[in-house]
N, C-alpha and C positions, 0 to 999 in steps of 0.2 A: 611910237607906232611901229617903227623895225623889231624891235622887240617885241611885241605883240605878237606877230607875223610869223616872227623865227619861232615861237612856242605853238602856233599853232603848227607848223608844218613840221615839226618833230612828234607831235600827238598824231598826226595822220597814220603813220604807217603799225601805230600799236593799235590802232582802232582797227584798221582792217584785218589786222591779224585775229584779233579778238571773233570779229565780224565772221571770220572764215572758220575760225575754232568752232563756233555756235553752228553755224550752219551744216559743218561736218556731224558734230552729234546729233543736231536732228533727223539729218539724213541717216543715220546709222541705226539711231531708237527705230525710225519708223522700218527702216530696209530689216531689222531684225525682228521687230514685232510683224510685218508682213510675212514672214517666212513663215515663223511660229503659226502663225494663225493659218497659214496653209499649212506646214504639217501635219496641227491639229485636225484639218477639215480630210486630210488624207487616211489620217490614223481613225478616225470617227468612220469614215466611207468602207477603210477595209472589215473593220470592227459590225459593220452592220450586215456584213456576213451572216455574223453569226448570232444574231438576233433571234429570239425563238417568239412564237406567240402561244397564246391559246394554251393548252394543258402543260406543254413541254413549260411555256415561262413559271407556270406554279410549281415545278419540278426545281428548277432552276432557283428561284428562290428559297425554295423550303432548302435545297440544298446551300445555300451560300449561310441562309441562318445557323443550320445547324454546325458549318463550319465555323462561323463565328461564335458561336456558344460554344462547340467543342474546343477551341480557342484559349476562351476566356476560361474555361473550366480544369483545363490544362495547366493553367498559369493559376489557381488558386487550390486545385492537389500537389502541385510542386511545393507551392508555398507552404501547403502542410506536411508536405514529406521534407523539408530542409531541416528542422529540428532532427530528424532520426538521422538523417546525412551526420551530421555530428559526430553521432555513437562511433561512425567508420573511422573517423580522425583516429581512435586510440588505438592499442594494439589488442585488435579484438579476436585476432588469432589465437593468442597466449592465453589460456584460462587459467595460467598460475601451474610451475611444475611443483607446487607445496602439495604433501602429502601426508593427511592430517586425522589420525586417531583420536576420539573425542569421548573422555567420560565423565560422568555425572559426578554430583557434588563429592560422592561417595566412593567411587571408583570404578563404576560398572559401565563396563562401553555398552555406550551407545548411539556409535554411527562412525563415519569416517564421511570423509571429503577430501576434493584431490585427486584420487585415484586414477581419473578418467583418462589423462595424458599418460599416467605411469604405464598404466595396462593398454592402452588401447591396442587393438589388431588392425594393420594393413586390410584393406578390401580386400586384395589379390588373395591373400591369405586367408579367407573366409570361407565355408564350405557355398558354392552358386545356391544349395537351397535356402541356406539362410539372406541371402540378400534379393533372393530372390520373392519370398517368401514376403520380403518388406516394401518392395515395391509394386505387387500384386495386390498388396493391402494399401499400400499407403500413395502408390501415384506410377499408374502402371505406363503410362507415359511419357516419363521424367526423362529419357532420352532423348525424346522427339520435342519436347516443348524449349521456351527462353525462359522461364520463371513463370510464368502465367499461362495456364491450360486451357483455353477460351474452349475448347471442343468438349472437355474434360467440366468444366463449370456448367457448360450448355446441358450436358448428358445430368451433371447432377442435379442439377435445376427443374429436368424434366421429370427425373427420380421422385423427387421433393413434392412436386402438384401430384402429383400420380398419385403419390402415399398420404396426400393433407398431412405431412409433416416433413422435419428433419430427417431424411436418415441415408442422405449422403452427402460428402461434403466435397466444396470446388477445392481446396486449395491443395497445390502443389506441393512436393517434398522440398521443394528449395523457399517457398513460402512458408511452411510449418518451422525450418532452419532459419528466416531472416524473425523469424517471431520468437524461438528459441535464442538467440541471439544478441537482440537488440531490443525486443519490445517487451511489454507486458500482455497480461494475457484478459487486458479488459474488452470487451465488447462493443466497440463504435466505430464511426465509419474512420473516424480521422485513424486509426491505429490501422483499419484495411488499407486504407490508401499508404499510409506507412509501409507499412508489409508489402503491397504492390512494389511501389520503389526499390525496396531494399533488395526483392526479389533480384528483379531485374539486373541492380546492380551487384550482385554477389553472383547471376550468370555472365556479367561481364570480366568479374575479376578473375575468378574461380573455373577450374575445370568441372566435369561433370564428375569425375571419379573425389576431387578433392568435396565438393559439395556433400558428395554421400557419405564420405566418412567424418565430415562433421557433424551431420545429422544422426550416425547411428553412434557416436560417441559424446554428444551432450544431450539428446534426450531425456525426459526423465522416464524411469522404465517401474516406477514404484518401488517400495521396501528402503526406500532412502537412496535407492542406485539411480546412478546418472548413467546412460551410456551401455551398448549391448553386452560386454563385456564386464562389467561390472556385475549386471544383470543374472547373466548364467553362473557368474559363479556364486552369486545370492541364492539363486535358485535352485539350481540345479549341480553346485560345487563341480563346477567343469570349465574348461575353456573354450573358447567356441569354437575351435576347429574339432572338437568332439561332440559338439551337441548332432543328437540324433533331428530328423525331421518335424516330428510333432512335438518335441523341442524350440527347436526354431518357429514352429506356429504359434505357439504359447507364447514365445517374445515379441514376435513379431504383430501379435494382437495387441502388446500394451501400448504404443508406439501412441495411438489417440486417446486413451482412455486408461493409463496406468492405476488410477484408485477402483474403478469398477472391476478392472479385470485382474488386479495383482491376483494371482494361483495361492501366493499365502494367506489372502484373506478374505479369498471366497475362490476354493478352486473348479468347483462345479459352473462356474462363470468363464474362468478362465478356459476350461477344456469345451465349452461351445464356442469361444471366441479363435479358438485353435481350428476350429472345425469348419468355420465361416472364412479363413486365413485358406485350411486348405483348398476351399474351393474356389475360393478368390485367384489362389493359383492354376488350377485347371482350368478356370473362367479367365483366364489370361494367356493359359497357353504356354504356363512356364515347365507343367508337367501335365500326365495324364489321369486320368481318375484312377485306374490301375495303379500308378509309382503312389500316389497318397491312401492307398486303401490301409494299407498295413498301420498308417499312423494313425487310421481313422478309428479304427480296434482295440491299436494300443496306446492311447493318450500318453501324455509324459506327466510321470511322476515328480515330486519337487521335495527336496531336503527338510527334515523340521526344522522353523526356527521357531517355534513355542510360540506366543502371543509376543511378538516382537513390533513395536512400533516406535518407530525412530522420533525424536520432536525436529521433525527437518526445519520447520521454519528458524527456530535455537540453532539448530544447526548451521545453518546458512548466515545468520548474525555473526557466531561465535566465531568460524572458518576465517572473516575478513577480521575480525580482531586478532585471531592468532597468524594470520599473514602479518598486520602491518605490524606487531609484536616483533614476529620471527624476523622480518626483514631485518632490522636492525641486528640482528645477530648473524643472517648470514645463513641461516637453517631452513633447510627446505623437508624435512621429512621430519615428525614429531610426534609424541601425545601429549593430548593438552586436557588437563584435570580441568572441567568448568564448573560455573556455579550451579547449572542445571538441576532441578529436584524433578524428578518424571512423577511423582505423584503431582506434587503443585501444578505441572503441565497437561496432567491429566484433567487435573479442577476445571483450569483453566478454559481446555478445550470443550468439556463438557457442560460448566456454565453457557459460554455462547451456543452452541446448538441444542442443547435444551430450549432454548427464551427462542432461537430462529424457527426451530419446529414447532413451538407454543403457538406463535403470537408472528411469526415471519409472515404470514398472506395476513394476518390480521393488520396490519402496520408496512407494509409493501416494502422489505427491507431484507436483504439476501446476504449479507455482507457483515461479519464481527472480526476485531482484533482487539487481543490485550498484549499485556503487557504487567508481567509482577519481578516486582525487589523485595528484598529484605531492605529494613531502613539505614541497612549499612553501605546499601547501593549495591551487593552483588545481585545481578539477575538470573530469576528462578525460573520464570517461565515465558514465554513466546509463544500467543496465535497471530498469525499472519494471515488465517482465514480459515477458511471453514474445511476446506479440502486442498490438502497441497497437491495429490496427485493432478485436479483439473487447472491449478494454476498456484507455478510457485512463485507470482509476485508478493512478496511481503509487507501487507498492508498496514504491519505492525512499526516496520523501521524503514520504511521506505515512502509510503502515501503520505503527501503531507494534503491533510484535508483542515477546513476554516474550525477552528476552536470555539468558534458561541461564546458564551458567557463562564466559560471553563478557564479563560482567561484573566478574567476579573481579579483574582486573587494576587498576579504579578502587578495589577495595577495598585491594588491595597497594599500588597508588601510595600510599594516603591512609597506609598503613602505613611506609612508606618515610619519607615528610615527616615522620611521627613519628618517626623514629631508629633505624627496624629496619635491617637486614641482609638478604640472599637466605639469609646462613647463622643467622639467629635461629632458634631453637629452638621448636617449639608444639606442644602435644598434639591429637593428634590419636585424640581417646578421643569417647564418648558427650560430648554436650552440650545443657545444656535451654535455653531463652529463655523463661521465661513456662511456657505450655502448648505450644511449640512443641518438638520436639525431632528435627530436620535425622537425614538419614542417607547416606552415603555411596553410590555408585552402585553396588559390588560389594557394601555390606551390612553391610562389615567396615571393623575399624579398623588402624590401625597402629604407634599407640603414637606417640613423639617424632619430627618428624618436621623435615625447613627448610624455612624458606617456598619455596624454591626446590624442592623437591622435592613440594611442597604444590600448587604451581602449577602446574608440568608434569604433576601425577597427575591437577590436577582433584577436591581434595580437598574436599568439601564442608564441614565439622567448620572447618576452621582458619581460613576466613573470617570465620566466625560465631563463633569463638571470639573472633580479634580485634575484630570489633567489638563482641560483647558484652562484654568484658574490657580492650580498649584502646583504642580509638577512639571508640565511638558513633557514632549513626547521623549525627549531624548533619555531621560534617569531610567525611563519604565522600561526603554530596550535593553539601554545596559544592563539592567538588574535580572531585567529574564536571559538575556546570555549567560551572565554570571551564573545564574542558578543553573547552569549545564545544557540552557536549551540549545542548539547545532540548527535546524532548520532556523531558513533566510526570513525574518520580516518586515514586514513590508515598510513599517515607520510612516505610515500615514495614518491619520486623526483617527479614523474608523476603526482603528489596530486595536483600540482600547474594549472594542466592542468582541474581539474575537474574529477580526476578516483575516490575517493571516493565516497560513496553511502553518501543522505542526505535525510532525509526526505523533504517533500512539507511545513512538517510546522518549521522545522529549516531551512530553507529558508528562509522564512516570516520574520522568528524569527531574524535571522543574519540582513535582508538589514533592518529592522525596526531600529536597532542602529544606520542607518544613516540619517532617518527620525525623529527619536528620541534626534535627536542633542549628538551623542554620548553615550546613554545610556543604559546600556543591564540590563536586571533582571526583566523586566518591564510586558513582555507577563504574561496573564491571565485570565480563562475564569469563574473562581468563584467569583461573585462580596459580594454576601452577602449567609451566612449559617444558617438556623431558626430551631428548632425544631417546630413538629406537633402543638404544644402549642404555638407557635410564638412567641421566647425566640433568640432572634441571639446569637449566640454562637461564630458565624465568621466573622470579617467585611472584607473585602480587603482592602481600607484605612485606617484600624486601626491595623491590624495584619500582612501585606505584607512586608516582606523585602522591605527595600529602594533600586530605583535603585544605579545602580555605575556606575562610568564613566568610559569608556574605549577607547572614542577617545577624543582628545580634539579638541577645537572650531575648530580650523585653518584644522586641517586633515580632521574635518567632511566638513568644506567647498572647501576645494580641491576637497573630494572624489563628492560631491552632484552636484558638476559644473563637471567634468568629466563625473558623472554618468547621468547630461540632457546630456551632449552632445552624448552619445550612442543615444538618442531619437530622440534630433533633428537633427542629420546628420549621425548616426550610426547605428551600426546593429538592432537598438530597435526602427528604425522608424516607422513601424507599428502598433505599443503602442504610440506612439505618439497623443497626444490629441491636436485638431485646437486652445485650447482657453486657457484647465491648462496647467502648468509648472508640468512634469515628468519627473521621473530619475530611471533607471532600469537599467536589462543586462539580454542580451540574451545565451542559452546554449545551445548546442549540442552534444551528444555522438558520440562514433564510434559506427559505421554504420547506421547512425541515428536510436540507440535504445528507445533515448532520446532527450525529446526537451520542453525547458524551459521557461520562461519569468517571471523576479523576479524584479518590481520595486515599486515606491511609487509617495505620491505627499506629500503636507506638510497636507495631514489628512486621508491618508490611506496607506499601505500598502498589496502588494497581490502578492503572487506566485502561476504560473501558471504551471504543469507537464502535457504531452501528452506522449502517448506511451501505449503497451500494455503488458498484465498482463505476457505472456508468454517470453516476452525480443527478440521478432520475431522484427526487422528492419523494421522501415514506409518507405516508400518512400521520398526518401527524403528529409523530414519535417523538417525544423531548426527551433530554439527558435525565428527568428525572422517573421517565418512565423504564421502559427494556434494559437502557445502559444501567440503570440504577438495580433491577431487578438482577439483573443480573454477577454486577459486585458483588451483592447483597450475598448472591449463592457461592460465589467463589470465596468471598473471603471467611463467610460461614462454616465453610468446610475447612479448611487453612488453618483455622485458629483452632482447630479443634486438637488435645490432648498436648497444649504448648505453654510454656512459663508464660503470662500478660504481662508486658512495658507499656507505661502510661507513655502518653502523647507527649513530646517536649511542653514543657510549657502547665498541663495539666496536672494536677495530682494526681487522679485515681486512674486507672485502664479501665474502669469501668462504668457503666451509664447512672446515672440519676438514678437513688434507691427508687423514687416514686416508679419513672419511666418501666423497672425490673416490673416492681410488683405489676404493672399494668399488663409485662409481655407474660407475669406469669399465669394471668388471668385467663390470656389470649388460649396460652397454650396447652392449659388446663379444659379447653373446649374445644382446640385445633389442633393439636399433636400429632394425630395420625394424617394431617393433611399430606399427601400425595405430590404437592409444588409449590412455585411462588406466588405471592399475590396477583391478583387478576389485574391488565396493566389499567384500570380504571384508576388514577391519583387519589380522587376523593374513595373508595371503598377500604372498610376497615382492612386493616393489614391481616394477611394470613401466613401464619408461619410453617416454614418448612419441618420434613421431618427430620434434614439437619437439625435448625434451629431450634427444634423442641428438645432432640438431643443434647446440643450441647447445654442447655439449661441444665439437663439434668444431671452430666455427667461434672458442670463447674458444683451443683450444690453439692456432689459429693464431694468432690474436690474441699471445698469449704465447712465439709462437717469436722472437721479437724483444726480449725481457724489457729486455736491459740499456735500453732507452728509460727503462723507468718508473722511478719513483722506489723502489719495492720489490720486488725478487723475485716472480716469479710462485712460486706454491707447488708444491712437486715435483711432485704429482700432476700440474697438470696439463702442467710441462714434460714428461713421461713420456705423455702424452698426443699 
């Protein structure tokens, strides 16, 4: 019982401790949630001050909404201007002090790059009317604004409804500079919001005097020149503290519109756009109509340069191959002998805008680049697009857009290396991957089919079937690296189908290993490196990595018999030539964003891309349509008056006697046709007046047969 007692009266005094701890924090929650709740009644009481009713509160709101959307809208242009933030990380000052003489296969310059830093002029050192004259034109403002001319867009805006159309534009001179710069020259909004950004921040970095002489020194000014000083002495063989005034208008016009208004190749153009310049300046107040009179009378005259037309896009390829060449030696100033043929590059560029002006509103497609080798892998020709002066992004070696079914053929190789046949058997039924389950173009299937017949049809199903059932994804990426492709992809299941983006010229690059009998590492468009003093420093047969092999005989000749037969009975028939032996494949996007044509013969290969800059859908355009028509023209003219090498793989360089005698049936009634077949697929083929030509210039070629070592084929001794 003592002990009992004594336990309880030692628990006494922790109980009331306890006891008083509790009661403290209640009293403390509630004394501090009282306060609160009267500050809150305090802060609500003052706050109703300023309560509005009636029309002010729908004022009030519509403004708080639109703050919040202005908000949220803020933070999703940021988000798409942080990709261009990037570009600033490098050193984008530096545009390389290489200074780079560049000639064709043959020896004949044609063009330079580099120049721009070598020569450039100080502003200070400028005459005031030539920069004046550029900012009268080009953003007469440029003082007064931060990168975005809100007053200046307002006024041009207003321009624009006045006229029911374009014909004046908001952006600033430090905007056309973050565009030169950093971006490309495609047309959507995410690339203005870009440009807004970049504005901005290049008048954060940059003085107003350093922003102007980037501008008036990487511009393109046409004739292959970058930069105003480049420009006058293309033009006008002077310096520009010599150039007279209606001189300086004449430059100072190409600034927006270098291909319309170059003086060498329409100068009747040129010398109203000098004239629109001068007034521009008197309409600014930078002079009087009196000081421009005299220039108005006497336009400026321009130097001959004969029918001079540089292949800039070739140019702008070849420049960074002979930097990252030269670095390695330490040499900044050079001539570099290239692969270039300016005929081929003429084909080239004349194939796609032909087919653009044919059939471009027919088929809603504004946009071509190719790409041509010899099968030894030096490149011959580069289009980057249809007009370099309105945009020199180069949609040849730069745009990686989705491949279609142009792709297929990396998956059949990879197939090949594994032990298949053209005659192996696949089903060609319903097939699932996952959640994915592929469909064929017509909808239907066909039951058993050979890769070879797979191929030419352009079967969707059978690609995917082998890679999900015999391959995997991982051998077909390797094999298409190996085969020199450079763009990134993607290595997901649908890759087999063509969802990857590739350039036009890893295209070239890839089907040339089939042309190449197997051999990838081969492309190249440096043949020889000199210094000013004409010291070669570089050989390409003496310093090029060796090719390497990556298919062997048997797979390259499976694949190159497959790949005629897309031509001559498949989706690639209208790349089909009446007389050589061709082997290609055609590609198509979803919703026809894209459309392809990539094949060779045994001494050329060439990829063909149609489509346009914004990823808006042609009509739908397939790879075996325009792209195909167009090969057709290019490579028609190309082979003309040249030794023929059969395909690896194939005997003859030449097509099916039958197939001859059919084209020479064609062309014995179409000869004098005027162009290419009409892009209708099913409508009989009509041959060009190339086409008809070279018929007849091979049967002369061929009346002489007993020379060669093999019979000319019947066809065309009957020819």
């Amino acid at each position: 019982m003592f002990r009992r007692e004594g336990k309880t009266k030692l628990k006494a005094p922790r109980a009331g401790l306890a006891l008083a701890v509790d009661a403290w924090l209640d009293s403390a929650v509630y004394s501090v949630g009282f306060r609160l709740r009267d500050f809150w009644e305090s802060i609500t009481i003052f706050f109703r001050r300023f309560r509005v009713r009636g029309w002010r509160r729908a004022l009030v709101e519509l403004g708080s909404e639109a703050m919040t959307m202005g908000a949220g809208g803020a933070i999703v242009m940021l988000a798409l201007a942080m990709p261009a933030f990037e570009e600033t990380k490098g050193d984008w000052r530096n545009h390389g002090d290489f200074a780079v003489t560049f000639t064709d296969r043959y020896g004949n310059e044609i063009g330079q790059r580099g120049i721009i830093q070598r020569d450039s002029v100080p502003v200070d050192k400028m005459p005031g009317f030539v920069v004046n004259a550029v900012l009268a034109t080009e953003d007469r403002r440029f003082f007064d604004h931060y990168g975005i001319d809100f007053i200046g867009l307002a006024r041009a805006m207003n321009e624009n409804v006045r006229a029911n159309s374009v014909v004046q534009g908001g952006s600033t001179l430090t905007q056309q500079l973050a565009k030169n710069l950093f971006l490309s020259n495609e047309r959507t909004v995410e690339r203005k919001v870009k440009e807004a950004f970049l504005s901005v921040w290049l008048e954060m970095n940059l003085s107003k005097k350093e922003i102007l002489q980037l501008y008036l020194d990487r511009a393109y000014m046409g004739g292959g020149t970058f930069g105003i000083t480049a420009a006058a002495d293309f033009y006008f063989s002077k310096q520009v503290k010599d150039l007279t005034l209606a001189e300086a208008a004449m430059l100072a016009g190409l600034f927006k519109a270098p291909a319309k208004y170059a003086p060498h190749i329409n100068l009747p153009a040129a010398r109203a756009r000098a004239n629109e310049v001068l007034t521009n300046m008197v309409q600014g107040g930078f002079l009087t109509e009196g000081q421009v009179l005299s220039a108005r009378l006497h336009p400026a005259d321009i130097i001959d340069r004969g029918d001079l037309k540089a292949p800039d896009y070739f140019l702008d390829w070849a420049f960074d191959e002979a930097k990252r060449i030269a670095q390695k030696y330490g040499i900044h100033s050079m001539v570099a002998r290239t692969t270039a043929d300016i005929n081929i590059q003429r084909a080239a560029e004349e194939a796609v805008e032909f087919h653009l002006r044919q059939y471009g509103k027919d088929y809603r497609v504004t946009e071509g680049a190719v790409v041509v080798m010899e099968t030894n892998g030096a490149v011959r020709a580069i289009v980057g697009g249809r007009d370099y002066g309105a945009s020199q992004f180069n949609r040849a070696t730069k745009a990686e857009r989705q491949v279609g079914s142009s792709f297929k053929p990396y998956v059949y190789a990879a197939a090949m290396e594994a032990g298949m046949t053209p005659e192996t058997v696949v089903s060609d039924g319903p097939v699932s991957w996952g959640n994915w389950t592929p469909k064929n173009y017509g909808r239907s299937f066909s039951g058993r089919v050979t890769l070879a017949s797979a191929l030419a049809r352009s079967i969707n199903t059978v690609p995917v079937r082998l890679a999900k059932e015999k391959l995997g994804i991982d051998p077909i990426v390797k094999l298409t690296y190996d085969m020199g492709v450079e763009s990134k992809l993607n290595e997901h299941k649908t890759m087999v189908l063509g969802t990857s983006g590739m350039t036009v010229m890893d295209q070239a690059t890839g089907y040339n290993t089939f042309a190449d009998g197997g051999y990838s590492g081969v492309r190249y468009g440096i043949t020889q490196l000199r210094t000013r003093s004409g010291d070669v420093f570089y050989d390409h047969g003496r310093d090029a990595p060796a090719p390497r092999r990556v298919l062997t005989d048997q797979s390259v000749a499976y694949m190159n018999s497959m790949l005629a037969g897309v031509n001559d009975a498949g989706t690639g028939r209208r790349a089909s030539m009446p007389l050589i032996r061709s082997a290609g494949k055609t590609g198509t996007t979803q919703s026809y964003r894209d459309a392809w044509y990539v094949g060779f013969t045994g001494n050329y290969t060439a990829a063909v891309w149609l489509g346009n800059d914004d990823f808006t859908p042609t009509k739908e355009m397939t790879g075996g349509s325009l792209p195909a028509m167009t090969w057709n023209r290019l490579m028609t003219h190309i082979h003309q008056n040249i030794d023929l090498k059969p395909i690896p793989g194939l005997e003859n360089p030449f097509v099916d006697p039958a197939i001859i005698a059919k084209a020479k049936e064609e062309a014995a009634h179409t000869e004098t046709a005027d162009g290419p077949p009409a892009p209708d697929l099913d409508a009989p083929r009509v041959l060009s007046a190339d086409t008809a030509r070279v018929l007849r210039q091979m049967a002369d070629r061929f009346a002489g047969a007993e020379q060669l070592e093999a019979p000319a084929p019947a066809a065309l001794t009957a020819l």
